[in-house]
C-alpha positions as CSV (number, residue, x, y, z in Angstrom):
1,X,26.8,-9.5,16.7
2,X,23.9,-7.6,16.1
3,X,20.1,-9.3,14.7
4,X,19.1,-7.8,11.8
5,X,16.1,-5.8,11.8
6,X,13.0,-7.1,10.5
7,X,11.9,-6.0,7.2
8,X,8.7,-3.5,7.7
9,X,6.6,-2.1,4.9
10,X,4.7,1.2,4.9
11,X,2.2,2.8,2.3
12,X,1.2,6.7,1.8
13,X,-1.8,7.7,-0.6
14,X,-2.5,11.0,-2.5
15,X,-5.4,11.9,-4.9
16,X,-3.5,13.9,-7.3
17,X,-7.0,15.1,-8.5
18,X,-7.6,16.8,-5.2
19,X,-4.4,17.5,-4.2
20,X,-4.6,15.9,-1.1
21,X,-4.3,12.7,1.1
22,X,-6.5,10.0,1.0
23,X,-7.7,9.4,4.3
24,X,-9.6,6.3,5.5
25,X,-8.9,3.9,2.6
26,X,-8.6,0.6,2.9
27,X,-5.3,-1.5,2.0
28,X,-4.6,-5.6,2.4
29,X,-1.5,-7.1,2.1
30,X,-1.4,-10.8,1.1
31,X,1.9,-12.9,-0.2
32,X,1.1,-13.3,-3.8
33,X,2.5,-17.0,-4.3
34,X,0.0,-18.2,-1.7
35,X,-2.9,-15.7,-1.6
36,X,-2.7,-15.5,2.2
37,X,-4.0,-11.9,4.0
38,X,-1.3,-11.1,6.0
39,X,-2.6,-7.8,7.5
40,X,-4.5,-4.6,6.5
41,X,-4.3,-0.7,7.5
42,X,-6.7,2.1,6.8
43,X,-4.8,5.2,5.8
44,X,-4.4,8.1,8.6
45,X,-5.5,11.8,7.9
46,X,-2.3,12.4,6.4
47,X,-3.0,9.1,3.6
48,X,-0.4,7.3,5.4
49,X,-0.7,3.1,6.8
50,X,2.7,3.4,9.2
51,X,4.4,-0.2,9.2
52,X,2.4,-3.4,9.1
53,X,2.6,-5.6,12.0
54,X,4.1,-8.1,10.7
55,X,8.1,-8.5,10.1
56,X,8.0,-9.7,6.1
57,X,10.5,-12.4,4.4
58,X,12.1,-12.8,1.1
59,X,9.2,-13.3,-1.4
60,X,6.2,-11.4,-3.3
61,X,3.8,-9.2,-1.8
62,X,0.7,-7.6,-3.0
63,X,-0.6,-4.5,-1.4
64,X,-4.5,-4.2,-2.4
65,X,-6.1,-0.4,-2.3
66,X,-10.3,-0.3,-2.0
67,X,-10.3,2.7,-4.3
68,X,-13.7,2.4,-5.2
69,X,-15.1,2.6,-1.7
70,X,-12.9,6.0,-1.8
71,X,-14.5,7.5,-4.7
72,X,-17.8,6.2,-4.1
73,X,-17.2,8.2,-0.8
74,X,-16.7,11.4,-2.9
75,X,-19.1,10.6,-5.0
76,X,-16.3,10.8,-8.0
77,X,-17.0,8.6,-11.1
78,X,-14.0,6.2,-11.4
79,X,-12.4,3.4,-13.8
80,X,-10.3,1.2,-11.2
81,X,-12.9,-0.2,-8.1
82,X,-9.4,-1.2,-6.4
83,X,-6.0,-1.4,-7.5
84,X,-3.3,-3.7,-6.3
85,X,0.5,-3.1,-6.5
86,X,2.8,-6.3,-6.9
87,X,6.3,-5.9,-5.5
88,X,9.2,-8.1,-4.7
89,X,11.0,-8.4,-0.9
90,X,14.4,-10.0,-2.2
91,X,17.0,-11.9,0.3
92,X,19.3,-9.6,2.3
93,X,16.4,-7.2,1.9
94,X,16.4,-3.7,3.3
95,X,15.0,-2.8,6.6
96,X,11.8,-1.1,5.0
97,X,9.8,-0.2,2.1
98,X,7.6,2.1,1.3
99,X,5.2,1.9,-1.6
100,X,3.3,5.2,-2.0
101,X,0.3,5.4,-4.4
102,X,-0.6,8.7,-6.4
103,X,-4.3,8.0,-7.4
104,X,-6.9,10.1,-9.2
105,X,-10.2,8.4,-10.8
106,X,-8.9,7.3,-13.9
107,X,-5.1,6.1,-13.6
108,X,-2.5,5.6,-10.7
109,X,1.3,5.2,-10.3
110,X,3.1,4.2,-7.8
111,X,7.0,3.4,-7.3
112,X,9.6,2.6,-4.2
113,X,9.8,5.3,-1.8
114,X,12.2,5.6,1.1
């Protein structure tokens, strides 16, 4: 019998106002029933965070973006100084998630990648 693989998460950012990655942002991921930091990544020059380190369990995540220290970088007036996405790891859950974030400086949306 094989283990089961441990449940990874990744994340991928793209200013849709530019037209291109994000690079160098900030992003924390806590468990959201308990409010505890498990980790944090800053995106590569492609806007990617590859996996977090740590192997996640059932339960509900958050996945916090420091937009505003983005913008302020750019020096681009913005509505949302950081945005944090929800999401739910059920039981049985797949091997890994991806939760990619199309930003620009006044709305988002995100949604489960592969």
């Amino acid at each position: 019998m094989t283990a089961a693989r441990p449940t990874t998460l990744s994340t991928h950012v793209l200013d849709t106002s530019r037209g291109e990655p994000v690079r160098g942002l900030r992003v924390d991921l806590a468990r959201a029933d308990t409010g505890d930091r498990i980790g944090s990544a800053t995106t590569d020059g492609d806007g990617r965070a590859a996996a977090f380190a740590e192997a996640l369990s059932a339960g509900v995540y958050t996945l916090t973006f420091d937009t505003g220290a983005y913008f302020a970088s750019t020096a681009t007036a913005h509505f949302f100084p950081h945005i944090t996405v929800a999401f739910t790891i059920p039981d049985g859950a797949a091997s890994h998630y991806h939760v990619p974030l199309l930003l620009s400086p006044f709305a988002y949306s995100t949604y489960r990648g592969s």
